[in-house]
Structures are given as C-alpha cells and as structure tokens.
C-alpha positions as CSV (number, residue, x, y, z in Angstrom):
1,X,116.9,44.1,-120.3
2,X,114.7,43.1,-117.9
3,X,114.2,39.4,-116.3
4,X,110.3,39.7,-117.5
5,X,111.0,40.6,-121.1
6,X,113.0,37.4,-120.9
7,X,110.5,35.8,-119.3
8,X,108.0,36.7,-121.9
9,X,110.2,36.1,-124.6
10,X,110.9,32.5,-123.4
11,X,107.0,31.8,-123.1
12,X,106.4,33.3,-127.0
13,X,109.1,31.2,-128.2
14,X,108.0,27.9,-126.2
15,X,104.4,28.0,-126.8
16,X,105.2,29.0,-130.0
17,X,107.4,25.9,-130.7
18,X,104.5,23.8,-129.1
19,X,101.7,25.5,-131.5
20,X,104.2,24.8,-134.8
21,X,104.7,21.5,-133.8
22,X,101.3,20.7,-133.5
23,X,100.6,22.4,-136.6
24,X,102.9,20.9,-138.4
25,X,101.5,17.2,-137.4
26,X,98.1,18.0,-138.4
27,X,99.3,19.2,-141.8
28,X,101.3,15.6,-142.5
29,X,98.0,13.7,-140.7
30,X,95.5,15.7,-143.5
31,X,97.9,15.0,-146.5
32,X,98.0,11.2,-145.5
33,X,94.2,11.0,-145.4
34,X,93.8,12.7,-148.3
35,X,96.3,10.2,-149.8
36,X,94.4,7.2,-148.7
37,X,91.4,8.8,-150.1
38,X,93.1,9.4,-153.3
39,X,94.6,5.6,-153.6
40,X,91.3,4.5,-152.9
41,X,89.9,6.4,-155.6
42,X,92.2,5.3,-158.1
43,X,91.5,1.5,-157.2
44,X,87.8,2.2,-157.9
45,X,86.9,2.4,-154.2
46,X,88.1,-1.3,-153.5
47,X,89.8,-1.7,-149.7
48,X,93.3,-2.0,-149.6
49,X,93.5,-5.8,-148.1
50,X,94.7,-6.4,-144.6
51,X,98.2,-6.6,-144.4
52,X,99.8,-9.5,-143.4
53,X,100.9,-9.7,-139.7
54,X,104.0,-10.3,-138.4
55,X,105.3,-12.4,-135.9
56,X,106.4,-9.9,-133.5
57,X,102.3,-8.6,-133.6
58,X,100.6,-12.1,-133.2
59,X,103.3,-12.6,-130.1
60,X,102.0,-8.9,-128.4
61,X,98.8,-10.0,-129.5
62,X,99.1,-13.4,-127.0
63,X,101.0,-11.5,-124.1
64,X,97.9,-8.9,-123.9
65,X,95.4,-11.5,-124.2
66,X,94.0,-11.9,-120.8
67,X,94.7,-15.7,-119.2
68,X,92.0,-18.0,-119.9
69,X,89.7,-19.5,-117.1
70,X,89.0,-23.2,-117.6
C-alpha cells in the first residue's frame, strides 16, 4: 500500500476517535440534564438545597481569595 492511503487512514480513524468522543460526551451531558429536569419535576419544581461544603472547598475558596488591603 501506499504511505498516503496510510496517511488517510490514520486521519479517518483519529478524527474519527475525536468526533465519537465528543459525541459521546454530549450524549451523557443531555441525559444528566434531562435527569435534573426530571428530579426537579418529581419534587414539584422545588430546588434541590445547596449542598454542604467541604473543608477541602472552603480552604481553595481562601487560597483564591485575593489578599486583603487594610
């Protein structure tokens, strides 16, 4: 075979890898959204309440938190 039917065939086959993945994510995003929506609707269209946060979060939180200026 040629090096350019390889060539080809390696481009189809990485671009189609790319194209599943990406595919494949938007498919599991959808379904979770529509789950939410669902849960929602089944709770009478009430919020779900805030989670509680863990330490590990409120420490990130601090580190980010630009140094205050007395």
């Amino acid at each position: 075979m040629d090096a350019t039917i390889y060539g080809l065939i390696e481009i189809v086959v990485f671009f189609g890898g790319i194209l599943a993945f990406c595919l494949w994510q938007l498919r599991v995003v959808r379904r979770s959204i529509a789950e939410d929506k669902a849960r929602n609707q089944a709770d009478g269209g009430q919020p779900a309440p805030p989670a509680r946060r863990s330490a590990e979060d409120v420490f990130w939180d601090t580190v980010a938190r630009p140094p205050r200026r007395d």
